[in-house]
TIRO-2110 file (N, C-alpha, C; in Angstrom, 1 decimal):
// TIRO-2110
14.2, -60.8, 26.1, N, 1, A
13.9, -59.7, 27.0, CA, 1, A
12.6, -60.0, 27.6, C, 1, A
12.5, -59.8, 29.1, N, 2, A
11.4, -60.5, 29.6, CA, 2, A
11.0, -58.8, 30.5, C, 2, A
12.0, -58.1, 30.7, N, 3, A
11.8, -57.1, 31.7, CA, 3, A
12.4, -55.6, 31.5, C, 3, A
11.6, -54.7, 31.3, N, 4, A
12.3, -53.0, 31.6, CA, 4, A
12.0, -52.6, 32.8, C, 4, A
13.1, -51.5, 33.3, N, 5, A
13.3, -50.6, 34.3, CA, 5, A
13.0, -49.1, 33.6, C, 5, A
11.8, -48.9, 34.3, N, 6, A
12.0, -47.3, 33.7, CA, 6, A
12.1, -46.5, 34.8, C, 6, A
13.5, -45.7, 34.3, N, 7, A
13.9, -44.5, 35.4, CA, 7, A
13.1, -43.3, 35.0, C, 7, A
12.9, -42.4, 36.2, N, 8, A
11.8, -41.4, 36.0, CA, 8, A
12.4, -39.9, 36.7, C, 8, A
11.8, -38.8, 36.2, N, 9, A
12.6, -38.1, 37.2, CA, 9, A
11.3, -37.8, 38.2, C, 9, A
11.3, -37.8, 39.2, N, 10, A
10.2, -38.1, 40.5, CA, 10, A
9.9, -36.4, 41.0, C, 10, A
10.7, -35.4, 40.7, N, 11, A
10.4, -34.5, 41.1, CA, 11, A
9.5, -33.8, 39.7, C, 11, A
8.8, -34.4, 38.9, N, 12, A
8.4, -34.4, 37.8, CA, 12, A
6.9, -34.5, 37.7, C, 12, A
6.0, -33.6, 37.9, N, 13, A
4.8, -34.2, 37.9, CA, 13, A
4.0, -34.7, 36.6, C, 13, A
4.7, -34.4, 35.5, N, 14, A
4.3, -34.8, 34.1, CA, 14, A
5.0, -36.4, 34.4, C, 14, A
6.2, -36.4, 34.9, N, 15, A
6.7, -37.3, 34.8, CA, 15, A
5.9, -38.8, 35.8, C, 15, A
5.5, -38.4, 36.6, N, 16, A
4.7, -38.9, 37.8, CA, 16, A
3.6, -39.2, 37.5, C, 16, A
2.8, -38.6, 37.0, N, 17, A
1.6, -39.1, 36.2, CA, 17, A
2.0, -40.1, 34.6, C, 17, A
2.6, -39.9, 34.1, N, 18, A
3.1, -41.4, 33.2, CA, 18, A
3.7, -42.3, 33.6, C, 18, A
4.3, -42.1, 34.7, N, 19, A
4.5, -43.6, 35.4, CA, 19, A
3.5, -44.1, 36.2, C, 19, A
2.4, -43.1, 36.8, N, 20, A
1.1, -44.2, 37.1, CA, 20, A
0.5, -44.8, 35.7, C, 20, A
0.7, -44.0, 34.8, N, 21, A
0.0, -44.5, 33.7, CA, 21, A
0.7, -45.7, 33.3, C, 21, A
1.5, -45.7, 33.2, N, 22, A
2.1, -47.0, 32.4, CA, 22, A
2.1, -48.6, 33.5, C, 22, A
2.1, -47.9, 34.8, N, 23, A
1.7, -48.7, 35.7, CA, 23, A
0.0, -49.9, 35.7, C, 23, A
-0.6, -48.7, 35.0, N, 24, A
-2.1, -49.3, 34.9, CA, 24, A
-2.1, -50.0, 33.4, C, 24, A
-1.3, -50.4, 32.8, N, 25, A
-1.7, -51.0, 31.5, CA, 25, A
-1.1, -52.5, 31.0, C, 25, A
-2.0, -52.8, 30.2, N, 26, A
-1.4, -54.6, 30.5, CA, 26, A
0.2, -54.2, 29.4, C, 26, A
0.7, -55.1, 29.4, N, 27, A
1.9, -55.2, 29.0, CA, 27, A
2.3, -56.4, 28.7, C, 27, A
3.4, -56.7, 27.7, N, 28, A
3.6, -57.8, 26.9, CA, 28, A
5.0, -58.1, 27.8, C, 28, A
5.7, -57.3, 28.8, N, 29, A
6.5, -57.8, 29.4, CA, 29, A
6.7, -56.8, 31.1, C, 29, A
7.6, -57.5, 31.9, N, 30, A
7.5, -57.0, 33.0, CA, 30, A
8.4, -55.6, 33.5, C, 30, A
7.3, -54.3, 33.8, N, 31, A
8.0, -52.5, 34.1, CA, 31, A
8.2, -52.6, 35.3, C, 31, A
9.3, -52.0, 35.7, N, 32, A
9.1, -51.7, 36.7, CA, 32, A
10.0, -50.4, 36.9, C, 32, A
9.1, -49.8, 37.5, N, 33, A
9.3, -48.5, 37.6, CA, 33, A
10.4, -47.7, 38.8, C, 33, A
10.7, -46.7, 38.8, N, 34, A
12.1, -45.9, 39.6, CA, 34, A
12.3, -44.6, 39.6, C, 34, A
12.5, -43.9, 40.8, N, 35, A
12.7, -42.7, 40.0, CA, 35, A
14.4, -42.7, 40.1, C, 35, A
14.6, -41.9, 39.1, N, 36, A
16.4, -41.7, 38.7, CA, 36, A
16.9, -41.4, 39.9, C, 36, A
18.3, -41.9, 40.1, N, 37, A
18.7, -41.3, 41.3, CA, 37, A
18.5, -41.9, 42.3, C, 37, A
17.4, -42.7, 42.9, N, 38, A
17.5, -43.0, 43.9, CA, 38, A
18.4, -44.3, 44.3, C, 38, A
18.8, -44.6, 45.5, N, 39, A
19.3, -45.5, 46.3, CA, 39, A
18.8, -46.5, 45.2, C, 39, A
17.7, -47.8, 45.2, N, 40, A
17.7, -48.5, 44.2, CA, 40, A
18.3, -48.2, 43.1, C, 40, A
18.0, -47.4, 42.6, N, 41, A
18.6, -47.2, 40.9, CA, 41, A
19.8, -47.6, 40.5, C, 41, A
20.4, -46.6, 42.2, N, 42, A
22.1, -46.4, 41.8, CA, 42, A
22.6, -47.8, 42.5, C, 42, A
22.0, -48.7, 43.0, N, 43, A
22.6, -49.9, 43.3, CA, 43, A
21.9, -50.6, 42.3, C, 43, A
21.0, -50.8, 41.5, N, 44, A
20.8, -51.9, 40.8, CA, 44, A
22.2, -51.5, 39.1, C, 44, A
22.1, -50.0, 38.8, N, 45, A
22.7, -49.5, 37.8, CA, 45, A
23.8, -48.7, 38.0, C, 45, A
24.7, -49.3, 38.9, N, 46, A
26.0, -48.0, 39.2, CA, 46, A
26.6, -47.3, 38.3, C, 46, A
26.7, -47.4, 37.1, N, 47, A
27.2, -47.3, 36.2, CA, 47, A
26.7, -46.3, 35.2, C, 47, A
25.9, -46.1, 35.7, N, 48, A
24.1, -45.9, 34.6, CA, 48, A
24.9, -43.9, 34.3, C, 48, A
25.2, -43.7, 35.3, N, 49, A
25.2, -41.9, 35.2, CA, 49, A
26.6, -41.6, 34.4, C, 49, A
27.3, -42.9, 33.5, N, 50, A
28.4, -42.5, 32.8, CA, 50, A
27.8, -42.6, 31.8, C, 50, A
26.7, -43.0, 31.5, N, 51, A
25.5, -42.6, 30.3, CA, 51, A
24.4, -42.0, 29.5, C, 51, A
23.6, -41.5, 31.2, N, 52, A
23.2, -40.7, 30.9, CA, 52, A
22.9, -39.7, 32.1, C, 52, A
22.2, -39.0, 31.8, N, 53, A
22.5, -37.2, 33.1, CA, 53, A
20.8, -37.6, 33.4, C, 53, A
20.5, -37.0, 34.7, N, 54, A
19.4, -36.5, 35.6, CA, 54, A
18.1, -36.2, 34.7, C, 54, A
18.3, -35.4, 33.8, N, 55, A
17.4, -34.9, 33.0, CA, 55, A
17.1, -36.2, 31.9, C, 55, A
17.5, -37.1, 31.7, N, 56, A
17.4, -38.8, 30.8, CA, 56, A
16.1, -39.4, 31.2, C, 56, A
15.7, -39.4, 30.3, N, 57, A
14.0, -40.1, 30.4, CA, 57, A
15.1, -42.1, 30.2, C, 57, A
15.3, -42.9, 30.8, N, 58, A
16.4, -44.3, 31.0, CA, 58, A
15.1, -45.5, 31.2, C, 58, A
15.9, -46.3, 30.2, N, 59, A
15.0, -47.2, 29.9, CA, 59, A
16.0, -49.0, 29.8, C, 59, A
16.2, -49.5, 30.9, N, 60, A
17.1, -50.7, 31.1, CA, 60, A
16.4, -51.8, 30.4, C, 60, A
16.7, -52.8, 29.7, N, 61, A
16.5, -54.1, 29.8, CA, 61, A
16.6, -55.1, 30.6, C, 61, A
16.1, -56.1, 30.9, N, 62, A
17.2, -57.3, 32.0, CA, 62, A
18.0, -57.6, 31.0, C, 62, A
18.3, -57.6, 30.1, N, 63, A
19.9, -58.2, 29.5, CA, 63, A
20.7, -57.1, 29.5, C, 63, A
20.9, -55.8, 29.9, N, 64, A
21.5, -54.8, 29.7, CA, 64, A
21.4, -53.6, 28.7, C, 64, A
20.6, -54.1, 27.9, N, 65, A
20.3, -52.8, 27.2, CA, 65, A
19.9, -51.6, 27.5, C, 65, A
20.5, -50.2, 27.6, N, 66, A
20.2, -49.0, 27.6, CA, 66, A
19.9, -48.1, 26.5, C, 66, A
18.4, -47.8, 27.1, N, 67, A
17.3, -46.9, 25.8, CA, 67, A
17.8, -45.4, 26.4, C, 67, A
17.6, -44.5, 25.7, N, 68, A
17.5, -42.8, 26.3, CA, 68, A
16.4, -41.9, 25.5, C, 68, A
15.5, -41.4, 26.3, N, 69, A
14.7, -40.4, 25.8, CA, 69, A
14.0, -41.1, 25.1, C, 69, A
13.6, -40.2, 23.7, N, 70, A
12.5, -40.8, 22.8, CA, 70, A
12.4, -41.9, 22.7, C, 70, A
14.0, -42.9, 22.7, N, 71, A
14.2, -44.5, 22.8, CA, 71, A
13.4, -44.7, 23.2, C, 71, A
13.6, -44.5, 24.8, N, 72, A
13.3, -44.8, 26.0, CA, 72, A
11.7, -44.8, 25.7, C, 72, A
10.9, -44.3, 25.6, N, 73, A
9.9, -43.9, 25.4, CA, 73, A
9.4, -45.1, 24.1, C, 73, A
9.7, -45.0, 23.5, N, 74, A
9.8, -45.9, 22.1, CA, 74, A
9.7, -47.9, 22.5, C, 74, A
11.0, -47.8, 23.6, N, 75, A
11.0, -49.4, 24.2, CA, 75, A
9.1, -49.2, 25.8, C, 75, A
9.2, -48.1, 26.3, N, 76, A
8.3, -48.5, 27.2, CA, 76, A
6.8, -48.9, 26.1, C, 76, A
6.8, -48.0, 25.1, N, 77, A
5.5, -48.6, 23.8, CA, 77, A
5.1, -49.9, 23.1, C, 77, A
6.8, -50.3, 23.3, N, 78, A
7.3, -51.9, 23.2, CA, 78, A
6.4, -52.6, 23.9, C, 78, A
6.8, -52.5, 25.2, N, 79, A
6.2, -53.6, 26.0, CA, 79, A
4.7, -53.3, 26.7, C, 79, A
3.9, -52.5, 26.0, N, 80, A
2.6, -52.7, 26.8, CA, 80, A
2.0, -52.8, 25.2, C, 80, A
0.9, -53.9, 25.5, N, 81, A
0.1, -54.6, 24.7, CA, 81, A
-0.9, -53.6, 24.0, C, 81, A
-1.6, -52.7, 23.9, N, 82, A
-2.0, -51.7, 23.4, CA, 82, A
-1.1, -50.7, 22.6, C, 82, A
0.4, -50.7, 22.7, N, 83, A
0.8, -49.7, 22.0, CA, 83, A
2.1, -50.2, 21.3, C, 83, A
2.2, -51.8, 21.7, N, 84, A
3.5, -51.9, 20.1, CA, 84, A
3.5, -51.6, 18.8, C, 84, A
2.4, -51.7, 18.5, N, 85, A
2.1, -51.0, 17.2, CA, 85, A
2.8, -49.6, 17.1, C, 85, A
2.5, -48.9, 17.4, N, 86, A
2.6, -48.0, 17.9, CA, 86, A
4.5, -47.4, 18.2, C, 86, A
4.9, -48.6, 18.5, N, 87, A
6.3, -48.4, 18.7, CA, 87, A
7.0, -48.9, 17.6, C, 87, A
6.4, -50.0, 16.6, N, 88, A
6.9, -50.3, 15.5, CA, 88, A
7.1, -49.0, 14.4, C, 88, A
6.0, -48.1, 14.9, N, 89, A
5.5, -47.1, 13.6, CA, 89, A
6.7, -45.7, 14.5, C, 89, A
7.0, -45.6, 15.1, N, 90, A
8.1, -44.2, 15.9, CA, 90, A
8.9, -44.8, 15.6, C, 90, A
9.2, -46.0, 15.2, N, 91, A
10.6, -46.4, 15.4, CA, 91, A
11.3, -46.6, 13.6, C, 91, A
10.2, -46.5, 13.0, N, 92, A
10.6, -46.3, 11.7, CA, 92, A
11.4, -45.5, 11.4, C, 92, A
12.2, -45.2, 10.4, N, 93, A
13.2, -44.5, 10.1, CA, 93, A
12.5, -42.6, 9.1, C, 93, A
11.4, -43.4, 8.9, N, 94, A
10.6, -42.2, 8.4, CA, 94, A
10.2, -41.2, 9.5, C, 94, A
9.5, -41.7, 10.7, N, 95, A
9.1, -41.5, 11.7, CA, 95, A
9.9, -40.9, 12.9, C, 95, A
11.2, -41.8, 12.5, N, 96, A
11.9, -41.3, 14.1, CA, 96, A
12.3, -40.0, 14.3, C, 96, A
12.6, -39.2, 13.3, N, 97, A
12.5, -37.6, 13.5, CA, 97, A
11.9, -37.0, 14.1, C, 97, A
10.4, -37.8, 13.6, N, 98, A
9.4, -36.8, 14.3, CA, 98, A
9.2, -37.3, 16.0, C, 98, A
9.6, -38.3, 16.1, N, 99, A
9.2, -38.9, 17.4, CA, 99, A
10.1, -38.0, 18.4, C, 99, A
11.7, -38.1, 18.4, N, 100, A
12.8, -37.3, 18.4, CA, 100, A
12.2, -35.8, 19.0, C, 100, A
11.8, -35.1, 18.0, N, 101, A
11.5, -33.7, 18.0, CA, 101, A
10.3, -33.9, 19.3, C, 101, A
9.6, -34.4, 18.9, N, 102, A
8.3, -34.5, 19.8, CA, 102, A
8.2, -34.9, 21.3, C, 102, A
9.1, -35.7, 21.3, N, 103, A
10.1, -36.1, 22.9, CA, 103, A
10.8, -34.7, 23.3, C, 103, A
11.4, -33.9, 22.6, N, 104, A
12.1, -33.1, 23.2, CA, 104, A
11.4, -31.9, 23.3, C, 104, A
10.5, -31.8, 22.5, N, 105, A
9.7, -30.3, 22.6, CA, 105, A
9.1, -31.0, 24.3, C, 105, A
8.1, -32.0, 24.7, N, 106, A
7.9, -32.1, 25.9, CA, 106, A
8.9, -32.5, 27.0, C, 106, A
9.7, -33.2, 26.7, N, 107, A
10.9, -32.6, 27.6, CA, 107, A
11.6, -31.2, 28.0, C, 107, A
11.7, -30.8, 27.4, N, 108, A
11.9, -29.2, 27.5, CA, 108, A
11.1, -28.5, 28.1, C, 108, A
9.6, -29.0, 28.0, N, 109, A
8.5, -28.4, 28.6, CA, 109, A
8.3, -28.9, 29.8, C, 109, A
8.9, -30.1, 30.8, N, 110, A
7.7, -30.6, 31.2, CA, 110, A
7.9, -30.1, 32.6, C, 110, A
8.3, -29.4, 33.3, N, 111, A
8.0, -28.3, 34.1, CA, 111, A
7.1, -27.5, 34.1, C, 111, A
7.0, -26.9, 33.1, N, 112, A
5.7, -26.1, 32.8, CA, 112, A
5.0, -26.7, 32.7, C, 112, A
4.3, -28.0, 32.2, N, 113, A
3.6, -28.8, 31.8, CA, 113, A
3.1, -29.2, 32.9, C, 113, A
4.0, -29.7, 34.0, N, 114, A
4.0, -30.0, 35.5, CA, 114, A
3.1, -29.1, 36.2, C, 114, A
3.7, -28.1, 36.1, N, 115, A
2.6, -27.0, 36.7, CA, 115, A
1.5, -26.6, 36.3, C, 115, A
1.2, -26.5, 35.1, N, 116, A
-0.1, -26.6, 34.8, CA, 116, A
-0.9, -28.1, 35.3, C, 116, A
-0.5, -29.5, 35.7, N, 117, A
-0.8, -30.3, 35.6, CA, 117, A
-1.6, -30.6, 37.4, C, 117, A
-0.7, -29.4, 38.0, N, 118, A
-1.1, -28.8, 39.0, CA, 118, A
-1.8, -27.8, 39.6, C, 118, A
-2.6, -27.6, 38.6, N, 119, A
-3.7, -26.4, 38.6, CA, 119, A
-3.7, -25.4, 37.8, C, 119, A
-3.1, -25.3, 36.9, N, 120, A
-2.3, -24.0, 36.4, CA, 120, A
-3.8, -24.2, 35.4, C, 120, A
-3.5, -22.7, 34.3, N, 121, A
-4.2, -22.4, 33.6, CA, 121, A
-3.8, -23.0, 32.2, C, 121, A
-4.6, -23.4, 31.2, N, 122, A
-4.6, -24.0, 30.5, CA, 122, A
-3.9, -23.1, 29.1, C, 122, A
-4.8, -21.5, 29.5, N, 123, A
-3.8, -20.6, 28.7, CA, 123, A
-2.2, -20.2, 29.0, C, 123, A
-2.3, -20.6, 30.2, N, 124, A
-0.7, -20.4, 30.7, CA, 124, A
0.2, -21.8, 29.7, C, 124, A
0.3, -22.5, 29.9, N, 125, A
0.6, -23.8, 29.0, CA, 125, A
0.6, -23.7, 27.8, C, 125, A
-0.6, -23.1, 27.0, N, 126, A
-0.7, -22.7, 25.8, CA, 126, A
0.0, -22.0, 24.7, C, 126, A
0.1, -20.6, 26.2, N, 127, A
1.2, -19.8, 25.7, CA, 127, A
3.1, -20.0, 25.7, C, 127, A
3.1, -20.8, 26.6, N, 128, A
4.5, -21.5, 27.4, CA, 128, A
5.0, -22.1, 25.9, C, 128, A
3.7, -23.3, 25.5, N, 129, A
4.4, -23.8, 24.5, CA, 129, A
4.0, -23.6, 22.9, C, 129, A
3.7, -22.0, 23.1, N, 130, A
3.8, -21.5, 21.6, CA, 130, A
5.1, -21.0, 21.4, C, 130, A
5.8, -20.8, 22.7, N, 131, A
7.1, -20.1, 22.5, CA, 131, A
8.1, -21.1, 22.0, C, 131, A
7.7, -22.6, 22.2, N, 132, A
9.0, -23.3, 22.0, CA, 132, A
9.3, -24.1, 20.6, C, 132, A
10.2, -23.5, 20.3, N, 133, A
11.2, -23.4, 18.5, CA, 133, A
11.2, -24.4, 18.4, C, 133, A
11.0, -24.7, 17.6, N, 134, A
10.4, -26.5, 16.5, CA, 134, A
11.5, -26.0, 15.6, C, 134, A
12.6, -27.3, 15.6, N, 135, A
12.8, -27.5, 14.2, CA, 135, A
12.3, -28.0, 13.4, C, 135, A
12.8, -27.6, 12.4, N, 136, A
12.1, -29.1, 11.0, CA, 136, A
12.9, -30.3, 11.1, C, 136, A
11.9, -31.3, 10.8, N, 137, A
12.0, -33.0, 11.1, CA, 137, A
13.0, -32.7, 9.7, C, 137, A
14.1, -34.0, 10.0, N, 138, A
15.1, -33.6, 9.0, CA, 138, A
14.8, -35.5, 8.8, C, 138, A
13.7, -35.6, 8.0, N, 139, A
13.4, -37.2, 7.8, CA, 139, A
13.8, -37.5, 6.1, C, 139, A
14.5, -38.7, 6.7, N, 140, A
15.3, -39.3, 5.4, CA, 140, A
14.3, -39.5, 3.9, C, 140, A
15.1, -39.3, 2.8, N, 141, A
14.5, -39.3, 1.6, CA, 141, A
13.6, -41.1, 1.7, C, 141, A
12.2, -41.0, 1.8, N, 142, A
11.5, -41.9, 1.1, CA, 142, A
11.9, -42.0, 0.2, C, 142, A
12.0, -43.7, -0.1, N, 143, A
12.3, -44.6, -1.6, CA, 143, A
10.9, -44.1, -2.3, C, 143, A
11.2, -44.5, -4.2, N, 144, A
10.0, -44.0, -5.0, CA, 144, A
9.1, -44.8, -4.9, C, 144, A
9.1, -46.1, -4.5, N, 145, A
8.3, -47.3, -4.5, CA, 145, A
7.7, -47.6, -3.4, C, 145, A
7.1, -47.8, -1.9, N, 146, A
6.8, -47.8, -1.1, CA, 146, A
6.0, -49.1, -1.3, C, 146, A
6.6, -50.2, -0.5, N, 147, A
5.8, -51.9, -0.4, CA, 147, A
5.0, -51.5, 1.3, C, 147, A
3.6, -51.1, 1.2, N, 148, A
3.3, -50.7, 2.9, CA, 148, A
3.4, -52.3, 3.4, C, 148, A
3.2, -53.1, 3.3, N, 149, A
3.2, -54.3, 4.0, CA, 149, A
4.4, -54.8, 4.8, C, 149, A
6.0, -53.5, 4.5, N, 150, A
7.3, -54.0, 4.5, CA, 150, A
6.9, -52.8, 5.7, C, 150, A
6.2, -52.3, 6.2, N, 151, A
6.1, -51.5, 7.7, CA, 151, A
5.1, -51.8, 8.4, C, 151, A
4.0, -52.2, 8.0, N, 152, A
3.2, -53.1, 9.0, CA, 152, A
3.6, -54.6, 9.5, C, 152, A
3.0, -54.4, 11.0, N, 153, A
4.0, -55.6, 11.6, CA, 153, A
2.3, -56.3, 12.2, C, 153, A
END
């Protein structure tokens, strides 16, 4: 794998501000960025919308692999040099619950989020997202023995 496509939703200003972000950081392989939907997208990925819907945070490979959401998020951590770590440790099986949950509480938000990102008040946001219902991380039973060297990479 030499290259990801990350689709974005562009009417998104949470969304829009992490794709300049991810734009500014060195990386271990080559992003290139999109917003969902458009003309490029749908001609490089015709296919792509029998997979996933509008609201899909979409994360391509050049060999074909399709990431979604937290995935998605999980492979863009992959490839920039400051945060593979970082993607090794979400991607754990201990971990991916919480990663999961944590992608979707700000997906769910990120309209609000957006708007506040646009001037809004900080208590407005605050309050926005005390309202939103967390489940509990339903993370698989840790073994009794724990080797840490067998999760550090």
């Amino acid at each position: 794998m030499e290259k990801l496509y990350v689709l974005y939703d562009s009417k998104c200003e949470l969304c829009e501000r992490l794709k300049d972000w991810i734009l500014v950081q060195r990386s271990w392989l080559g992003i290139s960025v999109m917003a969902a939907g458009s003309e490029k997208a749908r001609k490089m990925f015709p296919d792509l919308e029998k997979l996933a819907t509008a609201n899909d945070l979409v994360v391509v490979s050049d060999k074909g692999q399709v990431y979604l959401n937290d995935r998605a998020w999980i492979m863009v951590f992959y490839a920039l040099e400051e945060y593979r770590d970082w993607s090794y440790r979400l991607a754990h099986p201990l971990l991916m619950p919480l990663a999961r949950q944590a992608y979707a509480a700000i997906s769910r938000n990120r309209y609000a989020i957006s708007r506040w990102l646009r001037g809004g008040r900080p208590e407005d946001l605050a309050r926005e997202l005390r309202s939103v219902p967390l489940e509990a991380c339903a993370a698989p039973q840790a073994p009794a023995k724990i080797n840490i060297s067998d999760y550090l990479r």
